[in-house]
Structures are given as structure tokens and as C-alpha cells.
N, CA, C, O and CB atoms as a CASP TS submission, in Angstrom:
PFRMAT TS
TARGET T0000
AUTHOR 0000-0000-0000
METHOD Language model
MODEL 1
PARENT N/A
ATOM      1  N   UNK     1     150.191  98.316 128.758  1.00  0.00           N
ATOM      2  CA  UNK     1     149.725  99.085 129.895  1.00  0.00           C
ATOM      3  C   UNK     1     149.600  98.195 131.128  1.00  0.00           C
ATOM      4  O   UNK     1     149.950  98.567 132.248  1.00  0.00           O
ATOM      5  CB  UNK     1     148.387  99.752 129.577  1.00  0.00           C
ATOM      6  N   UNK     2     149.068  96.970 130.849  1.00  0.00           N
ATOM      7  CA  UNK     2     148.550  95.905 131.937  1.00  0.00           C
ATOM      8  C   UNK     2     149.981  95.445 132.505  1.00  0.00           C
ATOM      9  O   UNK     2     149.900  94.917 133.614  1.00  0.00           O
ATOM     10  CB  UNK     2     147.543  94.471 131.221  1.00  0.00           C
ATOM     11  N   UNK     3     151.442  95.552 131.896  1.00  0.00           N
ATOM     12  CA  UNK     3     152.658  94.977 132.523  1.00  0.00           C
ATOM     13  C   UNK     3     153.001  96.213 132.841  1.00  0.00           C
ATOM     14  O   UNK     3     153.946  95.947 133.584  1.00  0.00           O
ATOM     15  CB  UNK     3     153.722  94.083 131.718  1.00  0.00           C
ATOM     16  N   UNK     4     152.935  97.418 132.831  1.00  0.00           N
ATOM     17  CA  UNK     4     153.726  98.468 133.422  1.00  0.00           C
ATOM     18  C   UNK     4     152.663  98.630 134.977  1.00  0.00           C
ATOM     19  O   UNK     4     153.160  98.988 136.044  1.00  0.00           O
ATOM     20  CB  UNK     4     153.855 100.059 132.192  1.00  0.00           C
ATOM     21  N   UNK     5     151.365  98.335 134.839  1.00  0.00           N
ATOM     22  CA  UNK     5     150.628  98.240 135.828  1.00  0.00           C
ATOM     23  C   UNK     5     151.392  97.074 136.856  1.00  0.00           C
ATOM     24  O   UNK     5     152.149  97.310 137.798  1.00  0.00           O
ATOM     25  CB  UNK     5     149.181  97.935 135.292  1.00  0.00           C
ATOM     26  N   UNK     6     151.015  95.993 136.438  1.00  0.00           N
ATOM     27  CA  UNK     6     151.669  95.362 137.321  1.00  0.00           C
ATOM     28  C   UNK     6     153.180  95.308 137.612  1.00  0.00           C
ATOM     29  O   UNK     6     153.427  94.466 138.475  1.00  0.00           O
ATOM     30  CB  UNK     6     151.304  94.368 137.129  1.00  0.00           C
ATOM     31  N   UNK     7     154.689  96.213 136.965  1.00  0.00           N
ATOM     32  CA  UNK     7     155.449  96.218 137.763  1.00  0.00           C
ATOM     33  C   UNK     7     155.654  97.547 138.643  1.00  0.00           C
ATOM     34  O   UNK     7     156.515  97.547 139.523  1.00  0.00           O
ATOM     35  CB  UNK     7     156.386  95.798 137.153  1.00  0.00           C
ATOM     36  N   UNK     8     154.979  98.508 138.439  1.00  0.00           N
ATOM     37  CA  UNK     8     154.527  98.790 139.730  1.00  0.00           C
ATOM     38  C   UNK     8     153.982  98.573 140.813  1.00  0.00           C
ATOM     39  O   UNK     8     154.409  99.047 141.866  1.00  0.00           O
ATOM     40  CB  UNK     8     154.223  99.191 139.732  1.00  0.00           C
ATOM     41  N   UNK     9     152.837  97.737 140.717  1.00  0.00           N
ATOM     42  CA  UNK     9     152.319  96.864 142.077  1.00  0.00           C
ATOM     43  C   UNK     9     153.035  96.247 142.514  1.00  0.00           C
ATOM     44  O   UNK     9     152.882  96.111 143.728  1.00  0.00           O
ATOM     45  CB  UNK     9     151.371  96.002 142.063  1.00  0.00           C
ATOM     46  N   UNK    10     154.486  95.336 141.751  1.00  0.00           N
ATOM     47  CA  UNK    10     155.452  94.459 142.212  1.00  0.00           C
ATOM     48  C   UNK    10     156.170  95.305 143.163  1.00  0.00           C
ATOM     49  O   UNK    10     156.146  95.077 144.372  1.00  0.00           O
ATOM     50  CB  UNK    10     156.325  93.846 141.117  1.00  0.00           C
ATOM     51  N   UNK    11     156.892  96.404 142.568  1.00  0.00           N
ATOM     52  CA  UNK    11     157.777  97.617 142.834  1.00  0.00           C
ATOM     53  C   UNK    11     157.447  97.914 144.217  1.00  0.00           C
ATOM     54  O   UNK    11     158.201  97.652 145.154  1.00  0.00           O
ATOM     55  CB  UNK    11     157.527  98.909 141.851  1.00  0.00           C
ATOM     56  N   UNK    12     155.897  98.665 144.371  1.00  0.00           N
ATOM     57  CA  UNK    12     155.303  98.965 145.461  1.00  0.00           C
ATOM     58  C   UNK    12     155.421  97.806 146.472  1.00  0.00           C
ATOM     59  O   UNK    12     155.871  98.151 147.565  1.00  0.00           O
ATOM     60  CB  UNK    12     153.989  99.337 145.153  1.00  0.00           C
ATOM     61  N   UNK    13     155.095  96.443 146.326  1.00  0.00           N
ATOM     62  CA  UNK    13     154.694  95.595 147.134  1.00  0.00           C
ATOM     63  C   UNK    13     156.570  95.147 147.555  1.00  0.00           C
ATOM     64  O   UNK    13     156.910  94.191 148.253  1.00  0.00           O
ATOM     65  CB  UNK    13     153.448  94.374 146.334  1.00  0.00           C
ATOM     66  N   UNK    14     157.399  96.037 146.968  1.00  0.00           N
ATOM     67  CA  UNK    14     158.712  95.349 147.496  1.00  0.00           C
ATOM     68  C   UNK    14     159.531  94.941 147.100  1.00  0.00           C
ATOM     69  O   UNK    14     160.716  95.091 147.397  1.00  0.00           O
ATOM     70  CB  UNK    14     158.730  94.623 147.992  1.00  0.00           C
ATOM     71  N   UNK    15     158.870  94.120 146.064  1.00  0.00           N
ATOM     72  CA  UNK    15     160.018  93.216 144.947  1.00  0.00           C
ATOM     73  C   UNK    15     160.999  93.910 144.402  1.00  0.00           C
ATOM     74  O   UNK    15     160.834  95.130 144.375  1.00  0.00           O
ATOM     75  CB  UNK    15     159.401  92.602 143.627  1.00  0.00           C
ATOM     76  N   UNK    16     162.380  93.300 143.774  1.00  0.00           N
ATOM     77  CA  UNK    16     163.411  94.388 143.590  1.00  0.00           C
ATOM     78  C   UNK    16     163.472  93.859 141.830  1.00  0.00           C
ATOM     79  O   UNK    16     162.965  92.813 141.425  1.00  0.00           O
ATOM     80  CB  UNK    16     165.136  94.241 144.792  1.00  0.00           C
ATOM     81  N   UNK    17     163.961  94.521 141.262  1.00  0.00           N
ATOM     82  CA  UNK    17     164.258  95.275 139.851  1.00  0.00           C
ATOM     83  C   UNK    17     164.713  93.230 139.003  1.00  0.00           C
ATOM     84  O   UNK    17     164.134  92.482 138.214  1.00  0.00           O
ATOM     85  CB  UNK    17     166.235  97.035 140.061  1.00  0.00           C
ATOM     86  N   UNK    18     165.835  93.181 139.696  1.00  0.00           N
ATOM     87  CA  UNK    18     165.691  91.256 138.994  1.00  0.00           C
ATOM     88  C   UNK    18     164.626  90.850 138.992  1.00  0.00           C
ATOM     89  O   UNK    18     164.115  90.521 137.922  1.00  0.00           O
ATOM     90  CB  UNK    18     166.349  89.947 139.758  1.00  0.00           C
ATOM     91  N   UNK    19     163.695  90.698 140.609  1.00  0.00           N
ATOM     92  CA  UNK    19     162.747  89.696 140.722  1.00  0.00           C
ATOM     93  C   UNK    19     161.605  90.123 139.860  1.00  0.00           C
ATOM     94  O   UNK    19     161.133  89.311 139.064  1.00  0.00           O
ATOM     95  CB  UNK    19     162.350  89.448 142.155  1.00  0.00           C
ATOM     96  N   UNK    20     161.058  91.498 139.967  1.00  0.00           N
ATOM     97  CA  UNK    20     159.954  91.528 138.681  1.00  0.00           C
ATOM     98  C   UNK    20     160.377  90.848 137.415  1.00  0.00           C
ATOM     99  O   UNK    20     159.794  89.928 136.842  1.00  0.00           O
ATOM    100  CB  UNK    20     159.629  93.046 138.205  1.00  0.00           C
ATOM    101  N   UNK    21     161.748  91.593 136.993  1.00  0.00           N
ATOM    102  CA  UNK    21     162.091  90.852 135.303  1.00  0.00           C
ATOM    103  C   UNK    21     161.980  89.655 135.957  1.00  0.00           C
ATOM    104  O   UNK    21     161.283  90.096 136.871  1.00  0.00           O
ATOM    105  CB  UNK    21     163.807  91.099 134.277  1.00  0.00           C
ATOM    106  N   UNK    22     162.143  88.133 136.313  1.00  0.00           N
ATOM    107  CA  UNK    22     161.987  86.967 136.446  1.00  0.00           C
ATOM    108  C   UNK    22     160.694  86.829 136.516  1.00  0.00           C
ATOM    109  O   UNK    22     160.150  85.928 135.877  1.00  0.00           O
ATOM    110  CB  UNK    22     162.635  86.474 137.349  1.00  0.00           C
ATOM    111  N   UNK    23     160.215  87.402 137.038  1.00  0.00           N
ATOM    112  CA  UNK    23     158.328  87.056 136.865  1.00  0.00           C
ATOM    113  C   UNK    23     157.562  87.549 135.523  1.00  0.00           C
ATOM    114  O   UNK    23     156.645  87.017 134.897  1.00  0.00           O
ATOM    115  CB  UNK    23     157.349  87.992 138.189  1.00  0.00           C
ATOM    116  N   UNK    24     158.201  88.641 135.330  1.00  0.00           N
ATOM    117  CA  UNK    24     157.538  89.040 133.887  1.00  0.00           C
ATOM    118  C   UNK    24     158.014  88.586 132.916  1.00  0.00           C
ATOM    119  O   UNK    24     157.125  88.236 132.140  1.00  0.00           O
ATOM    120  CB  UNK    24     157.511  90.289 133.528  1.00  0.00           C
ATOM    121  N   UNK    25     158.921  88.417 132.574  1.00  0.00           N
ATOM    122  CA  UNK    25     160.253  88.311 131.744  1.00  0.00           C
ATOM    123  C   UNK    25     160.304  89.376 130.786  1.00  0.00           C
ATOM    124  O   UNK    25     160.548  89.183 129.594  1.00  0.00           O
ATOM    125  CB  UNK    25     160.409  86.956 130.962  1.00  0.00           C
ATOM    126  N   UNK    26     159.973  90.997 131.522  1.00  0.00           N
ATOM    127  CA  UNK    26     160.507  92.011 131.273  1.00  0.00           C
ATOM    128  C   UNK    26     161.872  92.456 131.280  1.00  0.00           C
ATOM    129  O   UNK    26     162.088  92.522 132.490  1.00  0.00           O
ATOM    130  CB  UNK    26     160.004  92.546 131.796  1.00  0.00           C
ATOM    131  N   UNK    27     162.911  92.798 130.714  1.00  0.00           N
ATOM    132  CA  UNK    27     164.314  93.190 131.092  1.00  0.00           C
ATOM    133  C   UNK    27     164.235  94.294 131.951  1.00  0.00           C
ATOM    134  O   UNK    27     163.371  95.170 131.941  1.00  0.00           O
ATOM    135  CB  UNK    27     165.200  93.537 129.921  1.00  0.00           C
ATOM    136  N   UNK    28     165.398  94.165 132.848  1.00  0.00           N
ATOM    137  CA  UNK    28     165.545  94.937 133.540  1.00  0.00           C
ATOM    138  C   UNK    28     166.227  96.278 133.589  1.00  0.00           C
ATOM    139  O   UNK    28     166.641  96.943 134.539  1.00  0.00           O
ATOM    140  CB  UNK    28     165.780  94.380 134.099  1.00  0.00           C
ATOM    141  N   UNK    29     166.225  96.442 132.547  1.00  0.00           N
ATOM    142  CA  UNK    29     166.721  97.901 131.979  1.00  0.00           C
ATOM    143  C   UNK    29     165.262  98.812 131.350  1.00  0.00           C
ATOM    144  O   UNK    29     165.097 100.025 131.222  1.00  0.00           O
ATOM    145  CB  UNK    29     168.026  97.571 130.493  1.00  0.00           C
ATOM    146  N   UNK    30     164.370  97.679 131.051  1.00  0.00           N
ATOM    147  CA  UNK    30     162.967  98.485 130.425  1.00  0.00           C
ATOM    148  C   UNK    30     162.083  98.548 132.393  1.00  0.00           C
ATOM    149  O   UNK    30     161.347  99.464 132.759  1.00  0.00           O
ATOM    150  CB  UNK    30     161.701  96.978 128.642  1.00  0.00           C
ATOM    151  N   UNK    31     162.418  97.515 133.135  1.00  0.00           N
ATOM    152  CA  UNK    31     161.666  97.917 134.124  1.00  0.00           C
ATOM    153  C   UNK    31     162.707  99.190 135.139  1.00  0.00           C
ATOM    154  O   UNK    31     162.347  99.826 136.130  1.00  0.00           O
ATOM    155  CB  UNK    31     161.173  96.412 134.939  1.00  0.00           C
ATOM    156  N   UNK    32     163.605  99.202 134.658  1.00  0.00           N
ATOM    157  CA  UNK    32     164.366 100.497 135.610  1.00  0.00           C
ATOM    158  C   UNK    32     163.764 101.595 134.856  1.00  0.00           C
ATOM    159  O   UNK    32     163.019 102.315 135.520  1.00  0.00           O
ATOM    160  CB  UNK    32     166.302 100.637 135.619  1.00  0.00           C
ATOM    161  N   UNK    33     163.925 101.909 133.542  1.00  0.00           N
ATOM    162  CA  UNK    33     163.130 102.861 132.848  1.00  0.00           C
ATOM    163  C   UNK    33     161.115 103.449 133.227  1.00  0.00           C
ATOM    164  O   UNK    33     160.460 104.491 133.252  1.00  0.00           O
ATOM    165  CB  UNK    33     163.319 102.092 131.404  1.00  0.00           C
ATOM    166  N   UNK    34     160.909 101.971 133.444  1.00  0.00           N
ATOM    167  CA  UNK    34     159.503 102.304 133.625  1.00  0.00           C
ATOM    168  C   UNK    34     159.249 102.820 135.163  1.00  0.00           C
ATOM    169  O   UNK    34     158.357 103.588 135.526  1.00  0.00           O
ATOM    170  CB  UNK    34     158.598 100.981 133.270  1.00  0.00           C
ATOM    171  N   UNK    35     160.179 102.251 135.909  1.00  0.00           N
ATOM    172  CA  UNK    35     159.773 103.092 137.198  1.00  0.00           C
ATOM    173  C   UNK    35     160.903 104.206 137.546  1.00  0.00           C
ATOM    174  O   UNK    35     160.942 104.673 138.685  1.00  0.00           O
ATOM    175  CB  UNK    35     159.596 102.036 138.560  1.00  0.00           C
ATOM    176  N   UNK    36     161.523 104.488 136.873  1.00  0.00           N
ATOM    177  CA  UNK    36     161.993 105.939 136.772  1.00  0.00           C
ATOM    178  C   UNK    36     161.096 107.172 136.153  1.00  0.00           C
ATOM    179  O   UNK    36     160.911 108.235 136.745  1.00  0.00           O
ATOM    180  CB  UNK    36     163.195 105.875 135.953  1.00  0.00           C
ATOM    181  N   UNK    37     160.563 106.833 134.831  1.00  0.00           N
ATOM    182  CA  UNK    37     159.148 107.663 134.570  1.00  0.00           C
ATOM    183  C   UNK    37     158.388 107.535 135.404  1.00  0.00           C
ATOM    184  O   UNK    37     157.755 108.591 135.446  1.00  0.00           O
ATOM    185  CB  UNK    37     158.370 107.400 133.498  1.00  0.00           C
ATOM    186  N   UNK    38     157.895 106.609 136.419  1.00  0.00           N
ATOM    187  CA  UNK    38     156.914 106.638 137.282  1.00  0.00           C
ATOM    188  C   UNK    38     157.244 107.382 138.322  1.00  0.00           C
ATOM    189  O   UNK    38     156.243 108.029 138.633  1.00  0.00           O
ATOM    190  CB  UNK    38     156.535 105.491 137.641  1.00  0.00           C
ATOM    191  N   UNK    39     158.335 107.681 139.182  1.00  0.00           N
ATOM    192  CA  UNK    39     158.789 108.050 139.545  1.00  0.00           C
ATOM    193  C   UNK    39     158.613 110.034 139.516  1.00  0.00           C
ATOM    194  O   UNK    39     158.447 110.981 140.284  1.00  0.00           O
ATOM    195  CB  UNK    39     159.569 107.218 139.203  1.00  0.00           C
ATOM    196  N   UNK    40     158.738 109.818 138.507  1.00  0.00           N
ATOM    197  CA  UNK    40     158.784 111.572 137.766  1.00  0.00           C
ATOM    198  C   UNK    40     157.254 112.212 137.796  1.00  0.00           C
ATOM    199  O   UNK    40     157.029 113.411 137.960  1.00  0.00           O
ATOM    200  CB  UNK    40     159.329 111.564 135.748  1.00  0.00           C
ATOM    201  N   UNK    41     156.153 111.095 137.588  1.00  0.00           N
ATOM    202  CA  UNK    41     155.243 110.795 137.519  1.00  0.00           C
ATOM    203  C   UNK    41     154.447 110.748 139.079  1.00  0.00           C
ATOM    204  O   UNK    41     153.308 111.116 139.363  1.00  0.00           O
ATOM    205  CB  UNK    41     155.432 109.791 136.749  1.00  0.00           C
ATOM    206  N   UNK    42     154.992 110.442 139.524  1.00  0.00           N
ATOM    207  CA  UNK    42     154.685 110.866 141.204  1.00  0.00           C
ATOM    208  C   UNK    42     154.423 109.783 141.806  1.00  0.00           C
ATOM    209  O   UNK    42     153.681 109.962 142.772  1.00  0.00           O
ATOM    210  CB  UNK    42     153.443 111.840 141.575  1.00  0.00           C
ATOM    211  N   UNK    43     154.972 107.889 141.492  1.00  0.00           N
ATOM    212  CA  UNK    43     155.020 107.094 142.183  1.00  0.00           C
ATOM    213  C   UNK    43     155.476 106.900 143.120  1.00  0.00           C
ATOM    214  O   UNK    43     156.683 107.131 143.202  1.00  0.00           O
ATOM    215  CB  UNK    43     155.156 106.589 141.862  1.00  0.00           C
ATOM    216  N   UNK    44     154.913 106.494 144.048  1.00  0.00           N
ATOM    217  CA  UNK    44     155.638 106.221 145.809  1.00  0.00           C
ATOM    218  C   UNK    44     155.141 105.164 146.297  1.00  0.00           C
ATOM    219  O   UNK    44     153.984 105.023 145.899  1.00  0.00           O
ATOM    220  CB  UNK    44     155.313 107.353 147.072  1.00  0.00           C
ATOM    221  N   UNK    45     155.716 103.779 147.460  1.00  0.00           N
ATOM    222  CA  UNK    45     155.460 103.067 147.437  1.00  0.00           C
ATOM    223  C   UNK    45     154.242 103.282 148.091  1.00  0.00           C
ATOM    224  O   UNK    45     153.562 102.265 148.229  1.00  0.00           O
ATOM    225  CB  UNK    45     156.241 102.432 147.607  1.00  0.00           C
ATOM    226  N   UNK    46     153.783 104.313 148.529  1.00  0.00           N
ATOM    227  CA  UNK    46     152.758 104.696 149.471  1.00  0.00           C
ATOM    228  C   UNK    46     151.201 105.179 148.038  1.00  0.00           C
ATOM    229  O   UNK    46     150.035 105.416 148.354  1.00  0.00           O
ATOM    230  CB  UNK    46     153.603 106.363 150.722  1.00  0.00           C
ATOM    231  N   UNK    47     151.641 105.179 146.912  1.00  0.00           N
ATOM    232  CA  UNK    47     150.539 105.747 146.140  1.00  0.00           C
ATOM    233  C   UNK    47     149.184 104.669 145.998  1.00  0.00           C
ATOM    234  O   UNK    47     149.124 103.466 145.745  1.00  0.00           O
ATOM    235  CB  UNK    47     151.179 106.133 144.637  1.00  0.00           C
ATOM    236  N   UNK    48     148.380 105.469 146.220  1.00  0.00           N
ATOM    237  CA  UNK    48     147.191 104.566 146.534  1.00  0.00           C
ATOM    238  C   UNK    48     146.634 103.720 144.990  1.00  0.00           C
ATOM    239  O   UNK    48     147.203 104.111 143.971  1.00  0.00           O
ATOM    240  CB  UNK    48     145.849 105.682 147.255  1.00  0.00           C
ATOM    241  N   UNK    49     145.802 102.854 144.860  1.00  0.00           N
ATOM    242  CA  UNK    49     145.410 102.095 143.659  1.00  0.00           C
ATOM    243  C   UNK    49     145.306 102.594 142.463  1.00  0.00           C
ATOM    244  O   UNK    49     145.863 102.401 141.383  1.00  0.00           O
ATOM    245  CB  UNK    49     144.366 101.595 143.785  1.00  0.00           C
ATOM    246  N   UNK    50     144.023 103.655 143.086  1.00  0.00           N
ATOM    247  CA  UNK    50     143.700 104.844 141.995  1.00  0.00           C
ATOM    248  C   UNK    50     145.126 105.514 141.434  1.00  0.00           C
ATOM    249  O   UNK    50     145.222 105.788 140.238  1.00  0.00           O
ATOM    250  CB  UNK    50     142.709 106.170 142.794  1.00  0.00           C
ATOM    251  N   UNK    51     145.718 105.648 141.931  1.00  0.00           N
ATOM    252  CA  UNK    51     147.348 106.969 141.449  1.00  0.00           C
ATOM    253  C   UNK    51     147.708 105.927 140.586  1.00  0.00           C
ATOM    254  O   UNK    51     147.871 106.372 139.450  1.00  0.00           O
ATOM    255  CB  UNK    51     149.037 107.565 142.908  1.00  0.00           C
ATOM    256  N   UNK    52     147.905 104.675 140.666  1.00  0.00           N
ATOM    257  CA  UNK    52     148.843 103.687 140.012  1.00  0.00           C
ATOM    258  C   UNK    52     148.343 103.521 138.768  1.00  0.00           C
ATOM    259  O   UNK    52     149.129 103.159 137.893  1.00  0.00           O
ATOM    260  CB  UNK    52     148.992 102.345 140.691  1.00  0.00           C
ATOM    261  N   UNK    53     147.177 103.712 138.488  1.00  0.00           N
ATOM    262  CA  UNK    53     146.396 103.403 137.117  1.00  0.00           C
ATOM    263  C   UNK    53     147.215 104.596 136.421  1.00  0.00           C
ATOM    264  O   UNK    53     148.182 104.622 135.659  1.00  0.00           O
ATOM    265  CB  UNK    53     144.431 103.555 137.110  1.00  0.00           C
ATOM    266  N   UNK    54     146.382 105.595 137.034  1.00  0.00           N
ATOM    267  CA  UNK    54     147.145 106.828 136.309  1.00  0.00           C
ATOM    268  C   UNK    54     148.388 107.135 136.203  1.00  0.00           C
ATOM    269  O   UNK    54     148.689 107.944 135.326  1.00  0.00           O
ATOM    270  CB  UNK    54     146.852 107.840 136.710  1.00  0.00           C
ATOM    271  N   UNK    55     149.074 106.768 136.768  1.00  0.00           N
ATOM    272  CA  UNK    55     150.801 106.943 136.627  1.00  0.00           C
ATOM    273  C   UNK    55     151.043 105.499 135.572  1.00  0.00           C
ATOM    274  O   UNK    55     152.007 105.448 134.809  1.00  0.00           O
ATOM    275  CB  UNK    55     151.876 106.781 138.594  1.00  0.00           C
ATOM    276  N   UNK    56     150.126 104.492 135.661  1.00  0.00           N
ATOM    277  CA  UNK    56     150.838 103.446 134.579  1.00  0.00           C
ATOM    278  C   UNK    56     150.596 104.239 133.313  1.00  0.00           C
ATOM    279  O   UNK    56     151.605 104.408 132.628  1.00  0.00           O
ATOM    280  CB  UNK    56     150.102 101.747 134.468  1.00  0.00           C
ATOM    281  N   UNK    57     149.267 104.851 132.780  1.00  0.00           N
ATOM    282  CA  UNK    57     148.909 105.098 131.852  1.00  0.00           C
ATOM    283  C   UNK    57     149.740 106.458 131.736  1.00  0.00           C
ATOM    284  O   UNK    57     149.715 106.694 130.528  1.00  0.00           O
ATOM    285  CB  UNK    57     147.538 104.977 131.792  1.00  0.00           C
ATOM    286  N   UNK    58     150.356 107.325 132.272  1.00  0.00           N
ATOM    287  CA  UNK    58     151.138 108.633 131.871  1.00  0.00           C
ATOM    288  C   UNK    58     152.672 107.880 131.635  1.00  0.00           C
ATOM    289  O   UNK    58     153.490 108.730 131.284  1.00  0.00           O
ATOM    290  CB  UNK    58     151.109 110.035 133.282  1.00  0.00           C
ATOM    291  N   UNK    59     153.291 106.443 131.744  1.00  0.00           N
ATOM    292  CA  UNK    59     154.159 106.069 131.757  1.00  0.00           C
ATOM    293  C   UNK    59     154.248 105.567 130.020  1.00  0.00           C
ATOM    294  O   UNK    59     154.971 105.779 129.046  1.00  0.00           O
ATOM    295  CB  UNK    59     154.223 105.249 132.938  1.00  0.00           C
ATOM    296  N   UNK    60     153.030 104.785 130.364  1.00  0.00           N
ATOM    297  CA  UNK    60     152.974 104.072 128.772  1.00  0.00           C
ATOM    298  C   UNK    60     152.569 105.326 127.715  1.00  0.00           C
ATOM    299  O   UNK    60     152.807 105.030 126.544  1.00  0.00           O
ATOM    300  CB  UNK    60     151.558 102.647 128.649  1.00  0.00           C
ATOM    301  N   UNK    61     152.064 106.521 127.892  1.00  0.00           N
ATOM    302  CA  UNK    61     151.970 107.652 127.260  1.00  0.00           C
ATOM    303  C   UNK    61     153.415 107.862 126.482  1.00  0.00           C
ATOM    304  O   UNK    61     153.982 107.804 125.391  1.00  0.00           O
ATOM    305  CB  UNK    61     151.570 108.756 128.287  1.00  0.00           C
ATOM    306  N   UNK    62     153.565 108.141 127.833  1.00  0.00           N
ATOM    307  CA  UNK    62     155.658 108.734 127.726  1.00  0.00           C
ATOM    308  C   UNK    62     156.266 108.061 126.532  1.00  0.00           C
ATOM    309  O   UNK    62     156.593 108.574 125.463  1.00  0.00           O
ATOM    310  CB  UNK    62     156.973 108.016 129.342  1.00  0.00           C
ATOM    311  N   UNK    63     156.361 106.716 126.951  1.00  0.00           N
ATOM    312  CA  UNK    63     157.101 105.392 125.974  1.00  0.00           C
ATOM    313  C   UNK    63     156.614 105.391 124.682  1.00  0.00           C
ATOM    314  O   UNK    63     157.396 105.516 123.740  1.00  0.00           O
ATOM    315  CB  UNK    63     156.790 103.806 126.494  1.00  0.00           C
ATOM    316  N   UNK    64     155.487 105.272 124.520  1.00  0.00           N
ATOM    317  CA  UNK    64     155.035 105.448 122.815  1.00  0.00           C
ATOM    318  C   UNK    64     154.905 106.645 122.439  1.00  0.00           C
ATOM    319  O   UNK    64     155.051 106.751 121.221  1.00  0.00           O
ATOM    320  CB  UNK    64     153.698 104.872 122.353  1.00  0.00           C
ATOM    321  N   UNK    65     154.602 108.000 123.189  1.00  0.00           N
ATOM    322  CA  UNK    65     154.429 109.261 122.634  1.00  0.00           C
ATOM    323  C   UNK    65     156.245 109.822 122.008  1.00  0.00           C
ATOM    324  O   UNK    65     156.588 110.443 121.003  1.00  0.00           O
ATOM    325  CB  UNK    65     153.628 110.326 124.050  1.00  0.00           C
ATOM    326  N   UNK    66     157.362 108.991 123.642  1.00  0.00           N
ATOM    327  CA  UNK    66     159.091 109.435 122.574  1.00  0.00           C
ATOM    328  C   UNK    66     159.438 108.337 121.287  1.00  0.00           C
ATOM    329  O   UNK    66     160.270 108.599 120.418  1.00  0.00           O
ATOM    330  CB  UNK    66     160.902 109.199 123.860  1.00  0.00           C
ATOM    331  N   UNK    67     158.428 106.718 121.345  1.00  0.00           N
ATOM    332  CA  UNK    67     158.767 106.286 120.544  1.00  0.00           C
ATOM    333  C   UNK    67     158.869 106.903 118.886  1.00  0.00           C
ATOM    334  O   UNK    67     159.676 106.721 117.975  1.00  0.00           O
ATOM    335  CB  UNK    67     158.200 105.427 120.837  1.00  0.00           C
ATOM    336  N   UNK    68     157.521 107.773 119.039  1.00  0.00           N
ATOM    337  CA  UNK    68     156.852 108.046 117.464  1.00  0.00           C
ATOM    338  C   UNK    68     157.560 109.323 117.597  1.00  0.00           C
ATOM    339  O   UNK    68     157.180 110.040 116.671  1.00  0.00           O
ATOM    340  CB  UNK    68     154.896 108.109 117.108  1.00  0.00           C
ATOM    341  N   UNK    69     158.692 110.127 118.563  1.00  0.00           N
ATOM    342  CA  UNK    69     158.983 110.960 118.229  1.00  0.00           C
ATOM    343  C   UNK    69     160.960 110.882 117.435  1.00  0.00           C
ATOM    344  O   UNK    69     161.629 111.824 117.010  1.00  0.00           O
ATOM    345  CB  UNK    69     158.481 111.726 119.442  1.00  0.00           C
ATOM    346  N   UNK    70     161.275 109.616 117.512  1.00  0.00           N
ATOM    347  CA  UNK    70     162.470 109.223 117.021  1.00  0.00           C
ATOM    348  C   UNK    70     162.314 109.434 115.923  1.00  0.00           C
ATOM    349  O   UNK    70     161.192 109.418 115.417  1.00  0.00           O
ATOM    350  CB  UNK    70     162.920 108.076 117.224  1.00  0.00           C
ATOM    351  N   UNK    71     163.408 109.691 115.256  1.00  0.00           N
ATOM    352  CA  UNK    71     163.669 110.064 113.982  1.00  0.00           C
ATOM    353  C   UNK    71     164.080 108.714 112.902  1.00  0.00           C
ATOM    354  O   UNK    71     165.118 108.085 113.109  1.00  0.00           O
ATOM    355  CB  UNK    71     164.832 111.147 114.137  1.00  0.00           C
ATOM    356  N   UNK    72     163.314 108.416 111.947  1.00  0.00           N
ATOM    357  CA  UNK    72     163.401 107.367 111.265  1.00  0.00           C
ATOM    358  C   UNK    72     164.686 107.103 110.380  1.00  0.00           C
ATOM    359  O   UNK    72     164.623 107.920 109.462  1.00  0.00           O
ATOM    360  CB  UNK    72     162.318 107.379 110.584  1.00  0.00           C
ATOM    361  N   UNK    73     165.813 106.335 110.245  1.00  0.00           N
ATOM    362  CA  UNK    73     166.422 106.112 109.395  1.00  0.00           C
ATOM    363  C   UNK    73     166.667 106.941 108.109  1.00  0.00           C
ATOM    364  O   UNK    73     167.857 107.103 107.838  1.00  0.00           O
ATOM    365  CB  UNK    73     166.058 105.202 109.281  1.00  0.00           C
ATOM    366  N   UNK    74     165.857 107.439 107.352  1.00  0.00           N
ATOM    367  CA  UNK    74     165.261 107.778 106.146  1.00  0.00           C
ATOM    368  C   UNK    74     165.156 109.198 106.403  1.00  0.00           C
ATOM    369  O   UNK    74     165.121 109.958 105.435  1.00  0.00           O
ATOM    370  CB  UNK    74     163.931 107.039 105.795  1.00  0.00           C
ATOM    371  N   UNK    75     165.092 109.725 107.762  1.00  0.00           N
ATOM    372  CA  UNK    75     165.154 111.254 108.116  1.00  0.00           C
ATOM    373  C   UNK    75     166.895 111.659 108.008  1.00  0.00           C
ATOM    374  O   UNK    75     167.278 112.806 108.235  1.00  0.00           O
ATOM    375  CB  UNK    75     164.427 111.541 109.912  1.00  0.00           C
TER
END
């Protein structure tokens, strides 16, 4: 939750899609994903502190709520 928080604050504050992954050493295919749900989610670089909590936490919702909805091998 605490890295999807902060690459939105990155996001917001400017930084582009490489430079977060180099600071986090998040890939940049999981941070295009995470601010595309945020996005959907109602992120703007304009969303105030408070919105960002809540849009991190409806993001990281998203990600583990489709994880546990994949279908296991064995299905």
C-alpha cells in the first residue's frame, strides 16, 4: 500500500513512469498498471492528500481482490 502511495505522490509531483521504477525499483509495467487503476479511480495530478490515500487503498484493493480472483492451475 505504502509503494503504490508513494508512486503516486511521485506521478503527481511529475516524475515520469522510468524515473519512479529507478527510485523504487518497481517495474514499469506494474507502475503503468497502478496508475492506470488510479486513474479510473479518480487520480489527477491536482487530487488533494486526503484523495491519494484513498485512491492508493482502492488500487491495492483492485490488485489483490483480481489476484484471488484468478483461476488456479488445478481449476
Amino acid at each position: 500500500m505504502t509503494s503504490i502511495l508513494d508512486i503516486l505522490r511521485r506521478a503527481q509531483a511529475g516524475d515520469r513512469k522510468r524515473q519512479i521504477a529507478k527510485t523504487t525499483g518497481i517495474d514499469r509495467n506494474t507502475i503503468r498498471k497502478y496508475l492506470k487503476l488510479a486513474e479510473v479511480c479518480g487520480f489527477t495530478p491536482l487530487s488533494s492528500p486526503e484523495t491519494l490515500h484513498e485512491i492508493a487503498l482502492a488500487v491495492f484493493r483492485d490488485v489483490h481482490i483480481s489476484n484471488d480472483r484468478e483461476p488456479s492451475a488445478n481449476e
